[in-house]
PDB file of N, CA, C and O in Angstrom, chain B, residues numbered from 101:
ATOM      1  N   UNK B 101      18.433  19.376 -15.000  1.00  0.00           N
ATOM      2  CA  UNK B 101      17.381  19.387 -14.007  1.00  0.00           C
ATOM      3  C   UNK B 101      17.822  18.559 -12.808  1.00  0.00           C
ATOM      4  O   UNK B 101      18.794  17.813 -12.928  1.00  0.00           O
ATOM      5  N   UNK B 102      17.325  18.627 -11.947  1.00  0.00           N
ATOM      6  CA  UNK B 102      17.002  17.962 -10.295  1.00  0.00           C
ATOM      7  C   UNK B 102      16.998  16.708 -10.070  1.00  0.00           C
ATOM      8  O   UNK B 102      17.788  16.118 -10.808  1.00  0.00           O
ATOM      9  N   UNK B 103      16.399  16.002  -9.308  1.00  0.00           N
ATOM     10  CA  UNK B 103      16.212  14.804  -8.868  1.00  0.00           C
ATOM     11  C   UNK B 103      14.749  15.175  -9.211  1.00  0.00           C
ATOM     12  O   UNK B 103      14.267  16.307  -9.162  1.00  0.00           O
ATOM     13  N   UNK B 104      14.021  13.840  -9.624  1.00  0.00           N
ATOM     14  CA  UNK B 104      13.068  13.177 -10.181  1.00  0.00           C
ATOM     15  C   UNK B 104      11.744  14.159  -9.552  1.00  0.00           C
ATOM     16  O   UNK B 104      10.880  14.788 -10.162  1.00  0.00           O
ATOM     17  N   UNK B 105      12.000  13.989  -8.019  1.00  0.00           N
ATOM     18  CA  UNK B 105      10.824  15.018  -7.608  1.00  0.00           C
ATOM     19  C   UNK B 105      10.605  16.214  -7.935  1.00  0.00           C
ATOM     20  O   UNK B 105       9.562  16.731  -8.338  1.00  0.00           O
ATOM     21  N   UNK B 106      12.054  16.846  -7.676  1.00  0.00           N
ATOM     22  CA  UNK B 106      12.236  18.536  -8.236  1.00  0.00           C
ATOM     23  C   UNK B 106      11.609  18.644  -9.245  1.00  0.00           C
ATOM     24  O   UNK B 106      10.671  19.442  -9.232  1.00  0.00           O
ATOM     25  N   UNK B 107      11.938  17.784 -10.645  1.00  0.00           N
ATOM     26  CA  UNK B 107      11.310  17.805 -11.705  1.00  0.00           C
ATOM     27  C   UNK B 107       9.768  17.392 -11.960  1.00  0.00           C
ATOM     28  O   UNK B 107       9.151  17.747 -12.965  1.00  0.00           O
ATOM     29  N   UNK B 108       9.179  16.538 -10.846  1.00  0.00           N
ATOM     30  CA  UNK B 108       8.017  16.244 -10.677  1.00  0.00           C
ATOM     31  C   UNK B 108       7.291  17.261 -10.524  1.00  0.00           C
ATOM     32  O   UNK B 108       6.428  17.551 -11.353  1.00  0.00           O
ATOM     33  N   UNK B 109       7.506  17.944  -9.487  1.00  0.00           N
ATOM     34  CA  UNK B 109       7.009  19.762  -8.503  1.00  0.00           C
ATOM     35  C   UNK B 109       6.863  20.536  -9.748  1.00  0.00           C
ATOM     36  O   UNK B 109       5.744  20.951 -10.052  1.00  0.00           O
ATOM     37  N   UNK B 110       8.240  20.853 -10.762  1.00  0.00           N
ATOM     38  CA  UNK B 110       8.197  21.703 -11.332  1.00  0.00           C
ATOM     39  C   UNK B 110       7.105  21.485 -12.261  1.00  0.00           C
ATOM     40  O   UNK B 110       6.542  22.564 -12.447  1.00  0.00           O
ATOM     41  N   UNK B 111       6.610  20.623 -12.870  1.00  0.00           N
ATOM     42  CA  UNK B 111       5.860  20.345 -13.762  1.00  0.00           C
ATOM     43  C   UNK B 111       4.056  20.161 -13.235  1.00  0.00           C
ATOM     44  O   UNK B 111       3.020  20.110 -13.898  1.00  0.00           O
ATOM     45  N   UNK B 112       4.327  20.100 -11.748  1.00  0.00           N
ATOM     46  CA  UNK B 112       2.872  20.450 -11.297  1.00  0.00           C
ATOM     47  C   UNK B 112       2.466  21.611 -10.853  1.00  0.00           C
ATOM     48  O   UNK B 112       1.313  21.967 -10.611  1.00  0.00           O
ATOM     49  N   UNK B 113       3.920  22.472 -10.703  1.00  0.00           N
ATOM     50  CA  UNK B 113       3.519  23.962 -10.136  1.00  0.00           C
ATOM     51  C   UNK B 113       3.111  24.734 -11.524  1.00  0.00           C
ATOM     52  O   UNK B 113       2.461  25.759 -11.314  1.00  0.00           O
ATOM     53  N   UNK B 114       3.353  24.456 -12.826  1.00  0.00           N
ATOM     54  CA  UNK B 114       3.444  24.983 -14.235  1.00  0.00           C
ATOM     55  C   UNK B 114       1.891  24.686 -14.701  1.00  0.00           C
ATOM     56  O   UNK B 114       1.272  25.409 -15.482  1.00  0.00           O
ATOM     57  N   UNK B 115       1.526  23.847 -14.265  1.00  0.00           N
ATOM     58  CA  UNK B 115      -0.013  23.138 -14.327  1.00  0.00           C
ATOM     59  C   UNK B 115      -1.172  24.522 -13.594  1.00  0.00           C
ATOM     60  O   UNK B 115      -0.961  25.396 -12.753  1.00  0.00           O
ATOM     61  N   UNK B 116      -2.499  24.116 -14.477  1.00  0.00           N
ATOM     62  CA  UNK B 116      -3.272  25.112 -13.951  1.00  0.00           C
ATOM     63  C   UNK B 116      -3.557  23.708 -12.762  1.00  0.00           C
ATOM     64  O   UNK B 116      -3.267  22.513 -12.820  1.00  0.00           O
ATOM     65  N   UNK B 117      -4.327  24.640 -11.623  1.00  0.00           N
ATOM     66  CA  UNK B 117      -4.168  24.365 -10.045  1.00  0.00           C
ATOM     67  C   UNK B 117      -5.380  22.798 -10.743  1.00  0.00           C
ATOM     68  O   UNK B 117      -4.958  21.749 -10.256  1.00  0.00           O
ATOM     69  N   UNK B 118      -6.359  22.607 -11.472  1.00  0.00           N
ATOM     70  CA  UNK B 118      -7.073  21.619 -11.556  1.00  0.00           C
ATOM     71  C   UNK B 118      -6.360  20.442 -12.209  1.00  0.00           C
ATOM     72  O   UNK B 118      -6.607  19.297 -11.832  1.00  0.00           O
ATOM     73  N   UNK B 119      -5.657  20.642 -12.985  1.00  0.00           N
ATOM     74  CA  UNK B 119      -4.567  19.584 -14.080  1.00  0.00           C
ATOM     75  C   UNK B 119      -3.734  19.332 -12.716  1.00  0.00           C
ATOM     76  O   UNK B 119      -3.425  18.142 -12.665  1.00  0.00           O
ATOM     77  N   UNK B 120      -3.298  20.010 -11.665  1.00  0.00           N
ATOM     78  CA  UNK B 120      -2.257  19.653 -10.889  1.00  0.00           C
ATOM     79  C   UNK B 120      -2.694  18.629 -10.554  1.00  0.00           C
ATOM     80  O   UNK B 120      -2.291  17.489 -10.786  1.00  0.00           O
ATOM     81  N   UNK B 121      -4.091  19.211  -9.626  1.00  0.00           N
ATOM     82  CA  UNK B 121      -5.060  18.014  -8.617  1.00  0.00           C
ATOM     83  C   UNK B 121      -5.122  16.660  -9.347  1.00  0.00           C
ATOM     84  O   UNK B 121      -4.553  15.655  -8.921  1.00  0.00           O
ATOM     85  N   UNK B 122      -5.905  16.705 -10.560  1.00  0.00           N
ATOM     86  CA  UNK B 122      -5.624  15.790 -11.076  1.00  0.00           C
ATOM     87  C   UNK B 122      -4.696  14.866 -11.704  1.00  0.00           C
ATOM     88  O   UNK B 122      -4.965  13.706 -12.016  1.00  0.00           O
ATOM     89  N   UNK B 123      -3.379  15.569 -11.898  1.00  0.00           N
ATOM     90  CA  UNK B 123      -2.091  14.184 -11.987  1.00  0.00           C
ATOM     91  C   UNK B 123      -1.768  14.190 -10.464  1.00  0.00           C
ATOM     92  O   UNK B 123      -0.937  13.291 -10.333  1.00  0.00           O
ATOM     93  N   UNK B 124      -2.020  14.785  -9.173  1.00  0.00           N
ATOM     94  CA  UNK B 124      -1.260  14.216  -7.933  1.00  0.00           C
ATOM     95  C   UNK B 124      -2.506  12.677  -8.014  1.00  0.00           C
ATOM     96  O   UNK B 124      -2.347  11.461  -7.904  1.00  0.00           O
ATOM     97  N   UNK B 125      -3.593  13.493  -8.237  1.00  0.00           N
ATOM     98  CA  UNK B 125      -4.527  11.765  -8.280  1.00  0.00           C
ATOM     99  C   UNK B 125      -4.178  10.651  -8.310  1.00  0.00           C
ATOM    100  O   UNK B 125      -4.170   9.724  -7.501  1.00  0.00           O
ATOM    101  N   UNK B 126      -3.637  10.901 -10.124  1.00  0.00           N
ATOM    102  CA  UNK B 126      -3.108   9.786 -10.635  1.00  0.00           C
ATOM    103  C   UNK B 126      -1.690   9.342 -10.133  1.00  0.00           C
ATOM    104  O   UNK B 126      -1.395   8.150 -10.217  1.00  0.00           O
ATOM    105  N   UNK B 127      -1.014  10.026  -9.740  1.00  0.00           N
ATOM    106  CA  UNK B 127       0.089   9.462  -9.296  1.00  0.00           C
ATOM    107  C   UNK B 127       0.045   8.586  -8.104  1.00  0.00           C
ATOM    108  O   UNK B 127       0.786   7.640  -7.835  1.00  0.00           O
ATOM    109  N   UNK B 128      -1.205   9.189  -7.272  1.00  0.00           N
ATOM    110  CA  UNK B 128      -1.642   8.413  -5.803  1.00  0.00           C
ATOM    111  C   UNK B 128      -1.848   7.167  -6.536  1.00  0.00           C
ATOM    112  O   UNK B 128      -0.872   6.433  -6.686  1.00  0.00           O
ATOM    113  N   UNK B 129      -2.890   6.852  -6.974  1.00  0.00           N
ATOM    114  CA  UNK B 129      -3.540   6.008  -7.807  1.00  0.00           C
ATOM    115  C   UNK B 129      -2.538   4.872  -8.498  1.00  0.00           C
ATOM    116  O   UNK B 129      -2.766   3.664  -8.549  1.00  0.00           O
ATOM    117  N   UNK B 130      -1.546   5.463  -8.939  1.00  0.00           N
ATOM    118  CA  UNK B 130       0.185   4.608  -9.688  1.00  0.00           C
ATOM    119  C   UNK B 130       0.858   4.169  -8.035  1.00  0.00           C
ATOM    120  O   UNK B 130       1.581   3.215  -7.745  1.00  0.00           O
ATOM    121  N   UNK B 131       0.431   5.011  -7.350  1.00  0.00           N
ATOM    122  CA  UNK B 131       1.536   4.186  -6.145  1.00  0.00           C
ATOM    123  C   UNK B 131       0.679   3.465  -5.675  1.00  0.00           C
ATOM    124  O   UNK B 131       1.190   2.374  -5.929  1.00  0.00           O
ATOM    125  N   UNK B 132      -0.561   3.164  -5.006  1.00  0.00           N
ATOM    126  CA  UNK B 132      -1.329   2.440  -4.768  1.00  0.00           C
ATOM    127  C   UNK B 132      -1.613   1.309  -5.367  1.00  0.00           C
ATOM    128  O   UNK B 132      -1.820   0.371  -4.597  1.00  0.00           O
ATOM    129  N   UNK B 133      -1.729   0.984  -7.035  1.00  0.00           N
ATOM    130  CA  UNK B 133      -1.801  -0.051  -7.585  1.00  0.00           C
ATOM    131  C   UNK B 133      -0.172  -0.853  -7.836  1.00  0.00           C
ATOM    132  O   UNK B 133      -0.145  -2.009  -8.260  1.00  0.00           O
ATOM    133  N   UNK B 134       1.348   0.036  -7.467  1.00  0.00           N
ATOM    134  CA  UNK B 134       2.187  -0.721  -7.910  1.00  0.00           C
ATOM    135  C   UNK B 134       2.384  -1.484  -6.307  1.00  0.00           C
ATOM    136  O   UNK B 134       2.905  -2.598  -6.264  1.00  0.00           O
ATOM    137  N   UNK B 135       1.707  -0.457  -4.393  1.00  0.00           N
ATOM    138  CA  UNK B 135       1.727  -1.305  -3.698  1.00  0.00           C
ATOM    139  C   UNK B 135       1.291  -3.021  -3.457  1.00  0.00           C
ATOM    140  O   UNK B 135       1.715  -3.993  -2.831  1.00  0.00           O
ATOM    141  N   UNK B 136      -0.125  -2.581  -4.637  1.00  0.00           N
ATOM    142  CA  UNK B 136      -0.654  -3.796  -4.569  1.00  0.00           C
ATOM    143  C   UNK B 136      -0.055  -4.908  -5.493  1.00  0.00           C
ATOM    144  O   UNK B 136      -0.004  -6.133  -5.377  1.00  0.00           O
ATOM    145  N   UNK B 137       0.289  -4.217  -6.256  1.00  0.00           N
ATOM    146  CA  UNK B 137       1.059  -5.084  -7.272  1.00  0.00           C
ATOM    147  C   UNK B 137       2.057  -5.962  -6.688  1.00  0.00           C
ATOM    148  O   UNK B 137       2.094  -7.169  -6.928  1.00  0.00           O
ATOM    149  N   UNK B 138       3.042  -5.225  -5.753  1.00  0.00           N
ATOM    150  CA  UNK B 138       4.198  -5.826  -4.995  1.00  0.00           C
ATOM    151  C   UNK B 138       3.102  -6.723  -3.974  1.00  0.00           C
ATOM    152  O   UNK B 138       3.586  -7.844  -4.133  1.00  0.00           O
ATOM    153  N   UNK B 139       2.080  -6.898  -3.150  1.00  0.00           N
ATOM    154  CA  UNK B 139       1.986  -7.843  -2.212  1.00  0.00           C
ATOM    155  C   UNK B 139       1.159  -9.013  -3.071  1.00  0.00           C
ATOM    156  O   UNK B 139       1.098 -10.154  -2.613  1.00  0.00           O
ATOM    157  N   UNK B 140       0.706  -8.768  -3.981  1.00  0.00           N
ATOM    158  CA  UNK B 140      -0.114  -9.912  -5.016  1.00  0.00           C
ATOM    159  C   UNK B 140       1.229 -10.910  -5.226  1.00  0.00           C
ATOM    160  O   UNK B 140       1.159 -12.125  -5.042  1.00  0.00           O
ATOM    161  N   UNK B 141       2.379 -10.265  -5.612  1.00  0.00           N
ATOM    162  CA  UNK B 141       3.459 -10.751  -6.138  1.00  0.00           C
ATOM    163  C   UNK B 141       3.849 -11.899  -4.975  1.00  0.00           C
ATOM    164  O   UNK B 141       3.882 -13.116  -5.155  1.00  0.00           O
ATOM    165  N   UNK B 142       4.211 -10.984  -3.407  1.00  0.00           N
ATOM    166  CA  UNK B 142       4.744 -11.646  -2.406  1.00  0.00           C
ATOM    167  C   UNK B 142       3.522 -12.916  -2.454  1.00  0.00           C
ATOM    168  O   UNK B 142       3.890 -14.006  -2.891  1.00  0.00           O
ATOM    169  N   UNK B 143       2.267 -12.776  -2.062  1.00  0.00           N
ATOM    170  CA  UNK B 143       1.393 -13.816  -2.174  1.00  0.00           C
ATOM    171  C   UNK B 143       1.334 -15.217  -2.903  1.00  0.00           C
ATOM    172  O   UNK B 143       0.792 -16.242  -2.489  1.00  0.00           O
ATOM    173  N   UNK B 144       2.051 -15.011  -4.142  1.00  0.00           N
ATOM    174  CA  UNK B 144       1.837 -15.710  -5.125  1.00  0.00           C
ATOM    175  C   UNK B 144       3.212 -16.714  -5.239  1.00  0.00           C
ATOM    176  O   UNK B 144       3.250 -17.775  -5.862  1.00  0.00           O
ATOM    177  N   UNK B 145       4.474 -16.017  -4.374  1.00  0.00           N
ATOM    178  CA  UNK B 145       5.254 -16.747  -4.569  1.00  0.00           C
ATOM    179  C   UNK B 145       5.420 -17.893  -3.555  1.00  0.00           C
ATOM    180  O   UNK B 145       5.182 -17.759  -2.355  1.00  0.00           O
ATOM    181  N   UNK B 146       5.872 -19.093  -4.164  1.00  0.00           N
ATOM    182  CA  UNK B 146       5.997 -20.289  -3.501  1.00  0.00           C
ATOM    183  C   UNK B 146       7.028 -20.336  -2.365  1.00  0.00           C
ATOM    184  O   UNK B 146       7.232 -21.250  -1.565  1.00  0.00           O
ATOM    185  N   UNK B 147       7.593 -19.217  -2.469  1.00  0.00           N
ATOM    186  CA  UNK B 147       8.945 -19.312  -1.107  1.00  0.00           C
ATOM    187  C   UNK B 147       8.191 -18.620  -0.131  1.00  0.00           C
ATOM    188  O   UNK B 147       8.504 -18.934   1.017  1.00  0.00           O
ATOM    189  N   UNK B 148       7.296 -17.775  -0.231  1.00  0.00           N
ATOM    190  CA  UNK B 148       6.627 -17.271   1.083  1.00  0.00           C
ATOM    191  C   UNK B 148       5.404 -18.391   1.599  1.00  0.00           C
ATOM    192  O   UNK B 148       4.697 -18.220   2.592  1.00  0.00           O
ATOM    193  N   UNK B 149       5.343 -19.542   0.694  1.00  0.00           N
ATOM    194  CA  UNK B 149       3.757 -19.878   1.166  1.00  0.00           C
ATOM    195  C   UNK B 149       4.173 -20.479   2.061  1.00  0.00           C
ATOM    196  O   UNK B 149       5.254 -19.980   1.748  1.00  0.00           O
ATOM    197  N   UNK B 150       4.404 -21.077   2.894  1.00  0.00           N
ATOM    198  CA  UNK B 150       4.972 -21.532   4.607  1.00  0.00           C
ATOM    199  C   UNK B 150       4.722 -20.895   5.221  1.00  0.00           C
ATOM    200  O   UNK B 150       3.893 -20.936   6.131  1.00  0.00           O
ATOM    201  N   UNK B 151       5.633 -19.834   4.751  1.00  0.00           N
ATOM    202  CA  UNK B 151       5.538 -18.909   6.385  1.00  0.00           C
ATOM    203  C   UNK B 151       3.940 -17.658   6.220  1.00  0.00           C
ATOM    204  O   UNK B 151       3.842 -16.617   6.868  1.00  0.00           O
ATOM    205  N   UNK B 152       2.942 -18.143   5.252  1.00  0.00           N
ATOM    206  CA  UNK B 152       2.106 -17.093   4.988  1.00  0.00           C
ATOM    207  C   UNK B 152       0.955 -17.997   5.483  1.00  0.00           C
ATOM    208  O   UNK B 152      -0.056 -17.336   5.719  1.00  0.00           O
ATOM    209  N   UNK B 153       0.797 -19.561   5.748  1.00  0.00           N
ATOM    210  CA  UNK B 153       0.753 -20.388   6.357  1.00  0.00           C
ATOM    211  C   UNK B 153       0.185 -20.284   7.708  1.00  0.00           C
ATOM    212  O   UNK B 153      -0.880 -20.151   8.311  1.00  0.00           O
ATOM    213  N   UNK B 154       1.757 -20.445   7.906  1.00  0.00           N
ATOM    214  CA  UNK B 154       2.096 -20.267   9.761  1.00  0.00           C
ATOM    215  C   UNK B 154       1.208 -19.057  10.223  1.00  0.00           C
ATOM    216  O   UNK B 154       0.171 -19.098  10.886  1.00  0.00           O
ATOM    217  N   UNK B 155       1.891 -17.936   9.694  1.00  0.00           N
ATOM    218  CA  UNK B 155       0.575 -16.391   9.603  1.00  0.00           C
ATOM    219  C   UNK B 155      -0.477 -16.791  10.495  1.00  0.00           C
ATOM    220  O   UNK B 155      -0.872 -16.733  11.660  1.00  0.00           O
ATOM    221  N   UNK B 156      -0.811 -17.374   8.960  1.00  0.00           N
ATOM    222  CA  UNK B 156      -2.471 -17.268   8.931  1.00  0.00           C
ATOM    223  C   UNK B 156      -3.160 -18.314  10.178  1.00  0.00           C
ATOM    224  O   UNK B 156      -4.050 -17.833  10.879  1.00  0.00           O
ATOM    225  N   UNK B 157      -2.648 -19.938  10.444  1.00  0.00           N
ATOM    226  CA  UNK B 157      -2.405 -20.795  11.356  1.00  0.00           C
ATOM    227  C   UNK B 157      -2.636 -19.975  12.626  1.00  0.00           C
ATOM    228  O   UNK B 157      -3.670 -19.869  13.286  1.00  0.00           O
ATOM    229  N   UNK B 158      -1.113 -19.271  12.869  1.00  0.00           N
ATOM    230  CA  UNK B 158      -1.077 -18.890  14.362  1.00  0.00           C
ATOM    231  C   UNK B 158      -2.300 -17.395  14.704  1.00  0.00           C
ATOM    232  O   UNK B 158      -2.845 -17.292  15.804  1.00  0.00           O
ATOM    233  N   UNK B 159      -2.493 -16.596  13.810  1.00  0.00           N
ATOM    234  CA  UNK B 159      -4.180 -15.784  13.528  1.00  0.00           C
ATOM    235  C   UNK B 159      -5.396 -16.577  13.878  1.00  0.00           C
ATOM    236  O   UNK B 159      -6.285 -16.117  14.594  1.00  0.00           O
ATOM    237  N   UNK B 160      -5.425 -17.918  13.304  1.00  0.00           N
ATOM    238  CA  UNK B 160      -6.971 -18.377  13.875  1.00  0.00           C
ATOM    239  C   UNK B 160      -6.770 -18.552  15.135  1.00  0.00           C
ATOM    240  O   UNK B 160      -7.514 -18.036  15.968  1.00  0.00           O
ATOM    241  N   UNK B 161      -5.422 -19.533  15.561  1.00  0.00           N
ATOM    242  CA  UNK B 161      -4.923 -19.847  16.979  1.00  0.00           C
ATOM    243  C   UNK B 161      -5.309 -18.415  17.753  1.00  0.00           C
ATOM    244  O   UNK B 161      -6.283 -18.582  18.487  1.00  0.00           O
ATOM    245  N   UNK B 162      -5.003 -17.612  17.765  1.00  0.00           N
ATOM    246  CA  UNK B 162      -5.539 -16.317  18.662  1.00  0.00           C
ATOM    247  C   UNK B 162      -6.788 -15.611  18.493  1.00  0.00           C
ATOM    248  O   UNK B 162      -7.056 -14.666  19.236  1.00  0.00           O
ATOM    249  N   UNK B 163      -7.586 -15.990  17.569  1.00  0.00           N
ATOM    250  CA  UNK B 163      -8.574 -15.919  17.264  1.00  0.00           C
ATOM    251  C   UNK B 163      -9.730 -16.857  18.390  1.00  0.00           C
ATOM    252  O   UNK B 163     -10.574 -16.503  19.213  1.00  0.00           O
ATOM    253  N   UNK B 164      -9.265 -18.083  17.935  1.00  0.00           N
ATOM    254  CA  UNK B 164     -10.047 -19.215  19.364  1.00  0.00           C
ATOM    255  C   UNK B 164      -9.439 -19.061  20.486  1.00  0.00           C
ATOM    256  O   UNK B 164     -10.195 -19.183  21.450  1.00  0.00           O
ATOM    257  N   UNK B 165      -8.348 -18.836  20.739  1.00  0.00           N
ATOM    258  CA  UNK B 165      -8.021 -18.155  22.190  1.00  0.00           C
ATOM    259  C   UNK B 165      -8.721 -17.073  22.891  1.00  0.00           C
ATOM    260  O   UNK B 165      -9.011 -17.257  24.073  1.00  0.00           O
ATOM    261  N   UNK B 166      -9.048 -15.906  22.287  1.00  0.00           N
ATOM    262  CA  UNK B 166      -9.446 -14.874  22.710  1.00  0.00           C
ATOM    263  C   UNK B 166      -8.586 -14.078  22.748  1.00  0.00           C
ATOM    264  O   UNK B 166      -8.863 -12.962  23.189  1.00  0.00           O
ATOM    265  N   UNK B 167      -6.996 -14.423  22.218  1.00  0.00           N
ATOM    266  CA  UNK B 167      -6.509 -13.275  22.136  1.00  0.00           C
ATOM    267  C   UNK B 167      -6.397 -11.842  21.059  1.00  0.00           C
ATOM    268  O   UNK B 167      -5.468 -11.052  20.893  1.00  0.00           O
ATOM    269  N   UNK B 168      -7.262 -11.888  20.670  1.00  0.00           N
ATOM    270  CA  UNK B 168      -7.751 -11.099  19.842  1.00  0.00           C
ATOM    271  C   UNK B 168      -8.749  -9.537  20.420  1.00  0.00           C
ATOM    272  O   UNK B 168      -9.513  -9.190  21.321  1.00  0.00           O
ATOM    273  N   UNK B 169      -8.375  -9.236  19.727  1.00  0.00           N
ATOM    274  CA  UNK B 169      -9.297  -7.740  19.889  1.00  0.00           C
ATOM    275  C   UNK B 169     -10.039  -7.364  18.819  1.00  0.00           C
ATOM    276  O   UNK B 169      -9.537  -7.560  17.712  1.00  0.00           O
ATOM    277  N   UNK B 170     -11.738  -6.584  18.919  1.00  0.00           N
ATOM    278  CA  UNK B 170     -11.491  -6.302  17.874  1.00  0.00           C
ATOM    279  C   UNK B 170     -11.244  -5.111  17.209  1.00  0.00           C
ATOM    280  O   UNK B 170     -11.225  -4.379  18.199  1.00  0.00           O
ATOM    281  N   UNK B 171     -11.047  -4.394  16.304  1.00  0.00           N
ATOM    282  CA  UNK B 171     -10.476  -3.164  15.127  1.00  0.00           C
ATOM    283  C   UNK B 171     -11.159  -2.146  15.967  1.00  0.00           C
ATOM    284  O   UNK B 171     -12.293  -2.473  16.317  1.00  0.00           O
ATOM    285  N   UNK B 172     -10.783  -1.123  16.323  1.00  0.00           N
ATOM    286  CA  UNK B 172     -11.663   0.236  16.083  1.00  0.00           C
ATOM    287  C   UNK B 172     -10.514   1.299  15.285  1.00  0.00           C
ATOM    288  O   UNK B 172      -9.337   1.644  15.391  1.00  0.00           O
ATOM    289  N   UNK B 173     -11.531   1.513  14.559  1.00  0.00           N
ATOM    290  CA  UNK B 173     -10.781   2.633  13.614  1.00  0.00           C
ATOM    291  C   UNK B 173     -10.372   3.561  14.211  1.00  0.00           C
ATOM    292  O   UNK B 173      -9.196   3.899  14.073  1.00  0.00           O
ATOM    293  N   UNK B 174     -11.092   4.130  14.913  1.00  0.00           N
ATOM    294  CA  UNK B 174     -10.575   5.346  15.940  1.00  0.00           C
ATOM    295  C   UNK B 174      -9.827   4.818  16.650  1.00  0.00           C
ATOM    296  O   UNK B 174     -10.352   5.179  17.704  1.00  0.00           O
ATOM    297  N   UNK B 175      -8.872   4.148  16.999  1.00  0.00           N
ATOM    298  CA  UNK B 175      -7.680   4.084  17.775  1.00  0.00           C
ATOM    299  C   UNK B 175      -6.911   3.497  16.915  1.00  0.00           C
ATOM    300  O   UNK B 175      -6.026   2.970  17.588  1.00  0.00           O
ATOM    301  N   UNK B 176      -6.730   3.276  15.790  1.00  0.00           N
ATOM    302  CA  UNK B 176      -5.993   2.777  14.550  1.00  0.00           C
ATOM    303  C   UNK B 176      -4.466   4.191  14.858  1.00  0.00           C
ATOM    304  O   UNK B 176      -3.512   4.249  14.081  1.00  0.00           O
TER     305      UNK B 176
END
């Protein structure tokens, strides 16, 4: 067989069209929790807390400045 995806495809095109929908779900769902998994990780480690710090520090600093804007989703 293929590379990992090829073999991924093949096994969702073989699927009735509702079993498909539902493992692309879950697979969304597996990449989404291993993203979060990886920044919990970065968070937690002691070699980033300085500079996660500074971050956060120089964020309020532009915050009481006014250099800040705020969010609109529609121009995201």
């Amino acid at each position: 067989m293929g590379t990992l995806s090829e073999e991924a495809a093949q096994i969702v095109e073989a699927l009735p069209p509702d079993k498909a929908k539902a493992l692309i779900e879950y697979a969304r769902y597996l990449a989404e929790t291993a993203d979060r998994e990886h920044w919990d990780r970065q968070f937690r480690d002691p070699r980033y807390e300085q500079k996660l710090q500074q971050m956060a520090e120089q964020a309020r600093e532009e915050f009481r400045t006014g250099a800040t804007a705020p969010l609109d989703p529609d121009e995201l």
